[in-house]
C-alpha positions as CSV (number, residue, x, y, z in Angstrom):
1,X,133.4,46.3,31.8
2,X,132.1,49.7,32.0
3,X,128.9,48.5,32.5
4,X,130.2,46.3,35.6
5,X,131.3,49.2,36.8
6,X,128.6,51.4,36.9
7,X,126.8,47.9,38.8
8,X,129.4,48.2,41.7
9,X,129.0,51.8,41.8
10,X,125.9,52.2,42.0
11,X,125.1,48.9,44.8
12,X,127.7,51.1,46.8
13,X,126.2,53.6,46.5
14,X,122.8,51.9,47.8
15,X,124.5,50.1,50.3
16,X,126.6,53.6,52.0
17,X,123.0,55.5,51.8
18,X,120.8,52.5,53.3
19,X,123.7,52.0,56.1
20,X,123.9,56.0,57.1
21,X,119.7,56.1,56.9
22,X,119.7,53.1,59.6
23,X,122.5,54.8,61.6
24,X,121.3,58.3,61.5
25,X,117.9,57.1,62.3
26,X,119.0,55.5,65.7
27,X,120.7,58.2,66.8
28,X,117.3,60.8,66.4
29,X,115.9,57.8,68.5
30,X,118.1,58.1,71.6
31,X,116.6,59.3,74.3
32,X,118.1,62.2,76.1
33,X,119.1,60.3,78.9
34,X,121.0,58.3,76.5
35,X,123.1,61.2,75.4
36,X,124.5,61.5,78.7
37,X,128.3,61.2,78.9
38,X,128.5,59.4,82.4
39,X,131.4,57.0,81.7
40,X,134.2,56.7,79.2
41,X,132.5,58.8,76.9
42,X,132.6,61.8,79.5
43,X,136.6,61.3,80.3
44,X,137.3,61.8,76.6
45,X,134.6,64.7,76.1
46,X,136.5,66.3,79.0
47,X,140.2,65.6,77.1
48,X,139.1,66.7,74.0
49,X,137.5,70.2,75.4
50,X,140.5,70.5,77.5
51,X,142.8,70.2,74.7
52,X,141.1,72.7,72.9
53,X,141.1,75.1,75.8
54,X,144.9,75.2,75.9
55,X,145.3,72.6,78.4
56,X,147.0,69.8,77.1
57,X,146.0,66.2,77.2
58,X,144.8,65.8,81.3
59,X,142.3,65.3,83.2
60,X,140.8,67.9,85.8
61,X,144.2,69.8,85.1
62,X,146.3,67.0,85.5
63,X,148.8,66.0,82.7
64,X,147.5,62.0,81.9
65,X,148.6,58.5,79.8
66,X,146.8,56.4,80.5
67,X,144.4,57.2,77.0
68,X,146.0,56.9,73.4
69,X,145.6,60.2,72.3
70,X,143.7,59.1,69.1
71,X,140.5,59.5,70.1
72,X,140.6,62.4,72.2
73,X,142.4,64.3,68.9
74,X,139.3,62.6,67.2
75,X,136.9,64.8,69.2
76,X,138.9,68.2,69.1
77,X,139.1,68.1,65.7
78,X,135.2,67.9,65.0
79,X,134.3,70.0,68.2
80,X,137.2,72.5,66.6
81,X,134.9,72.5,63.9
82,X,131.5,72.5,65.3
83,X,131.8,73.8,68.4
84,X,131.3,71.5,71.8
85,X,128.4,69.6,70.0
86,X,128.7,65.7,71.0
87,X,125.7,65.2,68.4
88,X,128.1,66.2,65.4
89,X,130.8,63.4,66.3
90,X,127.6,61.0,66.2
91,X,126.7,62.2,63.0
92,X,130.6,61.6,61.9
93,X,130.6,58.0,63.4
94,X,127.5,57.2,61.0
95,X,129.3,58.0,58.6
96,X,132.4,56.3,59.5
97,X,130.2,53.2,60.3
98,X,128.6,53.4,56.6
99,X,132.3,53.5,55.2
100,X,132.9,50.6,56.8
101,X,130.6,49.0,54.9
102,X,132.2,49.9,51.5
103,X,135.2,48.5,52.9
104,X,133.9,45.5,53.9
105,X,133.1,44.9,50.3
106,X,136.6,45.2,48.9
107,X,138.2,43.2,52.0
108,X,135.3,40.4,50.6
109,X,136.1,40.7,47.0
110,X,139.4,40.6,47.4
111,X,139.9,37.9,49.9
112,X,137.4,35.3,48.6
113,X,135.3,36.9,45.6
114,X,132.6,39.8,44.7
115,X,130.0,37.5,46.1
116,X,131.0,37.9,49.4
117,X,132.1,40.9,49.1
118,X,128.3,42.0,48.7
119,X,127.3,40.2,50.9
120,X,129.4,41.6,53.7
121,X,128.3,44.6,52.5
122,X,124.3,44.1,53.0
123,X,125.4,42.0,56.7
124,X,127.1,44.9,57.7
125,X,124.6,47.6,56.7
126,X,122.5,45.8,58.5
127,X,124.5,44.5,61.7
128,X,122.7,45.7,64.9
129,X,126.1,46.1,67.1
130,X,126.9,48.2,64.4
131,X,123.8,50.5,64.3
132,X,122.9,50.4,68.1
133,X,124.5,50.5,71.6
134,X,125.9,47.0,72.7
135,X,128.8,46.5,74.5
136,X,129.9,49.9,75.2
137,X,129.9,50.5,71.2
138,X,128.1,52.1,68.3
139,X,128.2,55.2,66.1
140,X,126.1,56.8,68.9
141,X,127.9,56.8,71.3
142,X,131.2,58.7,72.3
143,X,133.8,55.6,72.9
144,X,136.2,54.8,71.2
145,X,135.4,51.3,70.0
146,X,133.3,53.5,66.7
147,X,136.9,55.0,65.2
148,X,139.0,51.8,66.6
149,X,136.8,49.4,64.5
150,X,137.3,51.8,61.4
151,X,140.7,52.0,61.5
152,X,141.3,48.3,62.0
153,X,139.2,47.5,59.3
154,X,141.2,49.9,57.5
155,X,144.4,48.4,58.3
156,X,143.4,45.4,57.0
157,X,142.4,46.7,53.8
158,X,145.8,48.6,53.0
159,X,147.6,45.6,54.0
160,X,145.1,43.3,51.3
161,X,146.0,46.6,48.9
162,X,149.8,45.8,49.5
163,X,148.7,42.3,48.9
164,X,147.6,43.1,45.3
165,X,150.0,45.9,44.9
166,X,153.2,45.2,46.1
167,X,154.8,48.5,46.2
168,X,156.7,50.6,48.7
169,X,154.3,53.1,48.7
170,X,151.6,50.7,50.0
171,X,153.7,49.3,52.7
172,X,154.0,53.0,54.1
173,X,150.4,53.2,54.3
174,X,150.4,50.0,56.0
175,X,152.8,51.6,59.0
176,X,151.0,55.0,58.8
177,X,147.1,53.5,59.6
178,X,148.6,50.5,61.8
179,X,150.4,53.5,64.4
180,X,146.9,55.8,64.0
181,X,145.0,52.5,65.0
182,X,147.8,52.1,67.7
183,X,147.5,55.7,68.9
184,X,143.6,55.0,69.0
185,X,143.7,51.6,71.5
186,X,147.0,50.9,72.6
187,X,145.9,47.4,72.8
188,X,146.6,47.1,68.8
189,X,150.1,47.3,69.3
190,X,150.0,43.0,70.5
191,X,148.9,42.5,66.8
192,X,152.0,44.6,64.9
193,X,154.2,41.0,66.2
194,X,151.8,38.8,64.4
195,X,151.6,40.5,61.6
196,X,155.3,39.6,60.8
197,X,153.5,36.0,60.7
198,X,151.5,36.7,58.2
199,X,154.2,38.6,56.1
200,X,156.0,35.8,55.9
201,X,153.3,33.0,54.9
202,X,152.6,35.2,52.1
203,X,156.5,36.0,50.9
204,X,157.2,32.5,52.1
205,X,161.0,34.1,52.0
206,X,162.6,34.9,55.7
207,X,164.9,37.7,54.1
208,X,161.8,39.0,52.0
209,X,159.3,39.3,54.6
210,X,161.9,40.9,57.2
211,X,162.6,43.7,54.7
212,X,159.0,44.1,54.2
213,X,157.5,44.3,57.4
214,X,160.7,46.0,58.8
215,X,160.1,48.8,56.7
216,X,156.0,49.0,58.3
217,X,157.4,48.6,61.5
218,X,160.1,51.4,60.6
219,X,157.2,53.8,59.7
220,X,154.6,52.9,62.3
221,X,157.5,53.5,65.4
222,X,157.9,57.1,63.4
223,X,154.5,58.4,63.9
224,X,154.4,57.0,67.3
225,X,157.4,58.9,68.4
226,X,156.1,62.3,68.6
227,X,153.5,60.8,71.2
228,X,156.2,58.9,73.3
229,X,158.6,62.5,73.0
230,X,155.5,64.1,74.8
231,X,154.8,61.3,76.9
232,X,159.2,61.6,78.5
233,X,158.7,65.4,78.3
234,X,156.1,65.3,80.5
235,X,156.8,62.2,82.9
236,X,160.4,61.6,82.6
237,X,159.6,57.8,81.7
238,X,159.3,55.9,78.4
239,X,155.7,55.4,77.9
240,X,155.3,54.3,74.3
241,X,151.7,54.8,74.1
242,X,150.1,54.8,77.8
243,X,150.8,53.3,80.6
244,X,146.9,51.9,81.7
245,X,148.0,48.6,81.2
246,X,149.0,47.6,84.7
247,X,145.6,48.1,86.4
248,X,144.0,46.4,83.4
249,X,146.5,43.2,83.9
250,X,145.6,43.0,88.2
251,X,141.9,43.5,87.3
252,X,141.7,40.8,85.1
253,X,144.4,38.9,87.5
254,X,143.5,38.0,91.0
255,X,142.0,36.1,93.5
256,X,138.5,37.6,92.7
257,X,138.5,36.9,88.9
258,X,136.2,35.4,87.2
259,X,137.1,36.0,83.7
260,X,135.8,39.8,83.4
261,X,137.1,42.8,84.9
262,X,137.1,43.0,88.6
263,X,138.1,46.3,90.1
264,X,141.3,45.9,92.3
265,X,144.2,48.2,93.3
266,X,142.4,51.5,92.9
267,X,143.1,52.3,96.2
268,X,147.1,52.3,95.1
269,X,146.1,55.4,93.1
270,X,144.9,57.8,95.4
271,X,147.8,56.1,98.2
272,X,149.5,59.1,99.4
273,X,152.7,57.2,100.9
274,X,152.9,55.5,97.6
275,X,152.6,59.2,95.2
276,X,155.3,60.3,97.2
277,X,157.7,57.9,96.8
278,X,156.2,56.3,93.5
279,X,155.5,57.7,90.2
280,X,152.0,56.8,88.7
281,X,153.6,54.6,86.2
282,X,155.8,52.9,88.6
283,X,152.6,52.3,90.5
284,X,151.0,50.4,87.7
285,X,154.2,48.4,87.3
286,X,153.4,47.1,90.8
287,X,150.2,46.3,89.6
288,X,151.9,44.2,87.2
289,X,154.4,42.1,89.8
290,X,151.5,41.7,92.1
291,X,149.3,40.0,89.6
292,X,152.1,38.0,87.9
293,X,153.0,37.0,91.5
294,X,149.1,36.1,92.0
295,X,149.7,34.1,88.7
296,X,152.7,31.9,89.7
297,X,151.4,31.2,92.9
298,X,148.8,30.1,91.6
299,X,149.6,28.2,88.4
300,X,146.6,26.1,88.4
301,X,143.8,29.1,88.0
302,X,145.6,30.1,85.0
303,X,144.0,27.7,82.7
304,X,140.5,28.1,84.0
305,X,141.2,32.2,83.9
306,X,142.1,31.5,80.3
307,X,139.1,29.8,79.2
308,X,136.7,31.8,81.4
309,X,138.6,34.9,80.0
310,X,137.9,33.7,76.2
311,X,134.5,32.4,77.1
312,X,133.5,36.5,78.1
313,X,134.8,37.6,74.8
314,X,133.4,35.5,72.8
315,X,130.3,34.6,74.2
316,X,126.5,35.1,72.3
317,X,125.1,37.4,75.5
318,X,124.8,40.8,75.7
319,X,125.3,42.4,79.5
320,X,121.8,42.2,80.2
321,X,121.7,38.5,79.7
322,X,119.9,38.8,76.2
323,X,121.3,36.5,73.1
324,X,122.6,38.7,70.8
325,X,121.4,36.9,67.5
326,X,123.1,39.2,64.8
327,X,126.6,38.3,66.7
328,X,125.6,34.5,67.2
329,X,124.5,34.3,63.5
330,X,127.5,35.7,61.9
331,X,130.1,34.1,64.4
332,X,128.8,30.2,63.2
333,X,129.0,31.4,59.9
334,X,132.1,32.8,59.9
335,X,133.1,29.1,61.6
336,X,131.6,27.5,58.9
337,X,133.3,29.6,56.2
338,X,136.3,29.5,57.7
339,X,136.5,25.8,57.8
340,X,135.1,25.8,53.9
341,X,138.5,27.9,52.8
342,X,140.9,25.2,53.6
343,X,140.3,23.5,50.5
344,X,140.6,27.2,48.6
345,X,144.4,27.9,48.6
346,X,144.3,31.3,46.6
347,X,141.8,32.6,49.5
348,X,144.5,31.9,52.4
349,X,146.7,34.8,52.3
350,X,143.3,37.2,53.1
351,X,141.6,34.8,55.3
352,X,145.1,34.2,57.4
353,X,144.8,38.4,57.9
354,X,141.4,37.5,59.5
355,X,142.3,35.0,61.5
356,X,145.3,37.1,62.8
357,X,142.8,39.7,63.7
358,X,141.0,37.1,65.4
359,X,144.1,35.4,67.5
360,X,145.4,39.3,68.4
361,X,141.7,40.0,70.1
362,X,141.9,36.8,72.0
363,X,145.3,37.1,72.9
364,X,144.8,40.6,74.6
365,X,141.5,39.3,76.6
366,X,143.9,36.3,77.9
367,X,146.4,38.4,78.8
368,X,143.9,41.0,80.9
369,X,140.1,40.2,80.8
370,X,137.8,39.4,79.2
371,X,134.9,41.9,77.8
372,X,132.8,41.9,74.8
373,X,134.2,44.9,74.1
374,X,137.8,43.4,73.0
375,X,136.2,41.7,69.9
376,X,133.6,44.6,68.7
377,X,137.0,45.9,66.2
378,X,136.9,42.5,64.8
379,X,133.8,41.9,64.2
380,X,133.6,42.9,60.6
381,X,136.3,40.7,60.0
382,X,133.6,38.2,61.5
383,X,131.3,39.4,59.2
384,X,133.5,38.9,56.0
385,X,134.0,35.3,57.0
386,X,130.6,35.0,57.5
387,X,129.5,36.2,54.4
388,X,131.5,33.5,52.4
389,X,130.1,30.8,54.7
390,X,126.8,31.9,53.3
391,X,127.9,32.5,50.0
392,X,129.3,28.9,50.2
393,X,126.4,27.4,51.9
394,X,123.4,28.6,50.1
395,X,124.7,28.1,46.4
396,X,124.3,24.6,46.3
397,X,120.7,22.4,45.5
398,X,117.9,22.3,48.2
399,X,119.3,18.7,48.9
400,X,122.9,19.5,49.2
401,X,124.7,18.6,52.2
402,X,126.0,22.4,52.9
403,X,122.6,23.8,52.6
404,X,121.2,21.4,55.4
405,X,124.2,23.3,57.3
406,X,123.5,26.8,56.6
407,X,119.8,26.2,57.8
408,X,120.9,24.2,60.9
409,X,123.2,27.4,61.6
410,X,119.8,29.2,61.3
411,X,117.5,26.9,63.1
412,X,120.8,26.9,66.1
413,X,120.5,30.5,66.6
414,X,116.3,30.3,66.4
415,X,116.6,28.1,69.2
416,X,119.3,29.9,71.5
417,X,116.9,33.9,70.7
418,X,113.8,31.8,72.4
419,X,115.3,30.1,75.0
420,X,118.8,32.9,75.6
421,X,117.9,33.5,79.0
422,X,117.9,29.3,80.2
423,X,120.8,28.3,78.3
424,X,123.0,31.3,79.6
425,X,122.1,30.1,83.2
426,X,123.5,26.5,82.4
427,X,126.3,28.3,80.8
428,X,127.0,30.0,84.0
429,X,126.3,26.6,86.2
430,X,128.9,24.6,83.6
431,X,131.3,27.2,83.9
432,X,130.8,29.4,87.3
C-alpha cells in the first residue's frame, strides 16, 4: 500500500512539473505584442488597479456590475503582492492550470477508476487550449476563463468528495467554491438548479436530497450576499451578481443573429434621454423585453437560433477557421466513453456530474449565444470522459471491435486537421 502510494505521488509529481514546464514555457514565448491588454483582459487590469488605488470596483471612476467581482479580486490580490506586474498573474495561472491537472486525476479515479484518472492527467498536461491562447483563454492570458475553469473543476471535485464522504462539512465546501465560481462568471449560477438533479439521482430520496442541497444552496446565497449588499448600497437595486446579462440576451437575440454574438443596443448605453430617466440596469432589462419580443414574434427562428447557437459552442474550429484537433480528439472520445458507461452503473453518479456540467454550458449558450468560450470551463470534464473512452477503447485485442473504434476516432480527426479549412466551408453552406 505504501508502495502504491509513493507511485501516485511521485506520477503527480511528474505530471504537475511537466504541465507547469509546458505552460511556463509558452508564456516566455509570447511575443510582446501578445502581452498587450487591448480587450477584456485590459477592463479587469483597470478594476483590479483601481481597486487597489482606493477606488472601488468601476471603471474610469464609475462605480460598475456588470463583472463578478471574482476575478478582478483575483488580480488585486497578486498585483497587492507583486506590484502591477501582469507577468506574475501568468505565472499564477500556470500554476493554477498544472493543479488542474492533479485534479483531473482524482475526478478520473474516483468517477470511473485510476486508469483514467492518469490518463486525464497526461491529456491534460498536454491539452493545447490549456497551454496556449484559443478562444479568448489560457494561463497566459488575463481573462477570466484561466480561474473560472479552476474553480469549476474544483466544484466538481468537492462535490465527488461529498460523494465519498458524506458529511456536513463537505457539503459546506460544496456552497463555499460553487458561490466563489459564481462570483467568478455569473453565468455558473444556471448550473446551482441542476445540481439539485443530480442530488437527488444519487440520494434517490426527495426529503434527502432537499435537505442536502438546501443546506449548499443555504451556504453558497451567504457568501454571495456581501456582493449583492454592495451591489443595493451602491445602485439601489437588487443585483445578485451583475447585471450584464441583458445586453448578452439581445446580442445573441435578434434579427441579425446568426448563432454568435452580434453587437446590438450599445447605443441604449450612452442614450442620454434614456440615463436620465432609466437606470443602467433598468436599461438592460429593456434589452431583455426587446429580445424576448424579437423571440415571440418570431417563434420560428428560435429553433434554428438554437441549433446554430449550439453548433458555435461546440463546434471543432478555432476563430481563424483552423480545426482544433486536441478539442476534436477529446470531444469524440468523451462521446464514445460516455456512451461505454451506460452499462457501468457504479460510474453514473460521477459521470451524471459531467454531463450536468455539459447540459449547464449548453443551456447558457441557448439562452444568449453562442461562443467557444462558454465551453472552455468544461472542457476538463471533456477530457475525463475522454480519457475513459480510451482507457475503454484501447484495452481490448488488436481485433476487438472497440479498438477498430478508437482508431476510426483517430483516423476521423486525421482527416478533418488536413482537409479543416473545406469541410468548415460546407459546414457553413449546410448551416448558413
Amino acid at each position: 500500500m505504501k508502495r502504491d502510494m509513493q507511485k501516485k505521488i511521485f506520477f503527480l509529481v511528474c505530471i504537475f512539473v511537466a504541465a507547469l514546464t509546458l505552460r511556463v514555457y509558452a508564456w516566455g514565448r509570447m511575443s510582446p505584442a501578445e502581452k498587450v491588454l487591448k480587450s477584456d483582459d485590459y477592463r479587469y487590469d483597470q478594476i483590479a488597479v483601481g481597486m487597489l488605488e482606493g477606488k472601488g470596483f468601476a471603471k474610469d471612476g464609475q462605480p460598475i456590475a456588470w463583472r463578478g467581482p471574482g476575478y478582478p479580486l483575483f488580480l488585486a490580490g497578486i498585483y497587492l503582492v507583486f506590484g502591477h506586474n501582469p507577468d506574475a498573474v501568468r505565472v499564477v495561472q500556470c500554476i493554477l492550470g498544472a493543479l488542474l491537472c492533479i485534479f483531473l486525476y482524482y475526478i478520473g479515479a474516483h468517477t470511473f477508476n485510476k486508469k483514467t484518472g492518469c490518463i486525464a492527467a497526461l491529456v491534460a498536461a498536454v491539452y493545447l487550449p490549456f497551454i496556449k491562447y484559443l478562444y479568448w483563454a489560457g494561463p497566459c492570458f488575463l481573462f477570466s476563463e484561466s480561474v473560472f475553469t479552476f474553480l469549476v473543476t474544483l466544484t466538481v471535485l468537492v462535490i465527488l468528495r461529498w460523494h465519498a464522504h458524506k458529511n456536513t462539512v463537505n457539503l459546506v465546501l460544496v456552497g463555499v467554491v460553487s458561490a466563489a465560481t459564481a462570483l467568478t462568471k455569473p453565468s455558473f449560477l444556471v448550473c446551482m438548479p441542476l445540481l439539485f438533479f443530480w442530488f437527488l439521482f444519487e440520494q434517490k430520496n426527495i426529503p434527502k436530497a432537499a435537505k442536502d442541497y438546501m443546506l449548499v444552496a443555504a451556504v453558497f446565497i451567504l457568501c454571495i450576499m456581501p456582493w449583492t449588499i454592495r451591489n443595493y448600497a451602491v445602485f439601489h437595486e437588487f443585483i445578485p451578481l451583475s447585471n450584464e446579462s441583458g445586453d448578452i440576451f439581445l446580442e445573441g437575440n435578434n434579427p441579425l443573429a446568426r448563432g454568435s454574438s452580434v453587437w446590438v443596443g450599445q447605443e441604449m448605453d450612452s442614450d442620454q434621454e434614456l440615463l436620465k430617466k432609466y437606470s443602467a440596469t433598468e436599461i438592460k432589462n429593456m434589452k431583455y423585453k426587446i429580445a424576448l419580443r424579437y423571440l415571440l414574434e418570431h417563434p420560428r427562428r428560435i429553433p434554428y437560433l438554437f441549433t446554430k447557437k449550439l453548433l458555435v459552442t461546440w463546434n471543432f474550429f478555432s476563430e481563424r477557421g483552423t480545426y482544433n484537433f486536441s478539442y476534436g480528439l477529446v470531444l469524440l472520445f468523451a462521446a464514445a466513453g460516455l456512451c461505454m458507461v451506460t452499462r457501468q452503473r457504479s460510474h453514473w453518479p460521477g459521470a451524471l456530474l459531467l454531463v450536468l456540467m455539459f447540459v449547464w454550458v449548453s443551456a447558457v449558450c441557448m439562452m444568449f449565444f453562442g461562443h467557444p468560450r462558454y465551453r472552455y470551463p468544461i472542457e476538463p470534464c471533456l477530457i475525463v470522459a475522454g480519457a475513459y473512452g480510451i482507457g475503454m477503447l484501447f484495452t481490448r485485442a488488436i481485433s476487438s471491435l472497440r479498438y477498430t473504434v478508437g482508431m476510426l476516432i483517430i483516423g476521423v480527426n486525421v482527416c478533418l486537421y488536413m482537409y479543416g479549412p473545406s469541410v468548415l466551408r460546407f459546414l457553413q453552406a449546410l448551416v448558413p
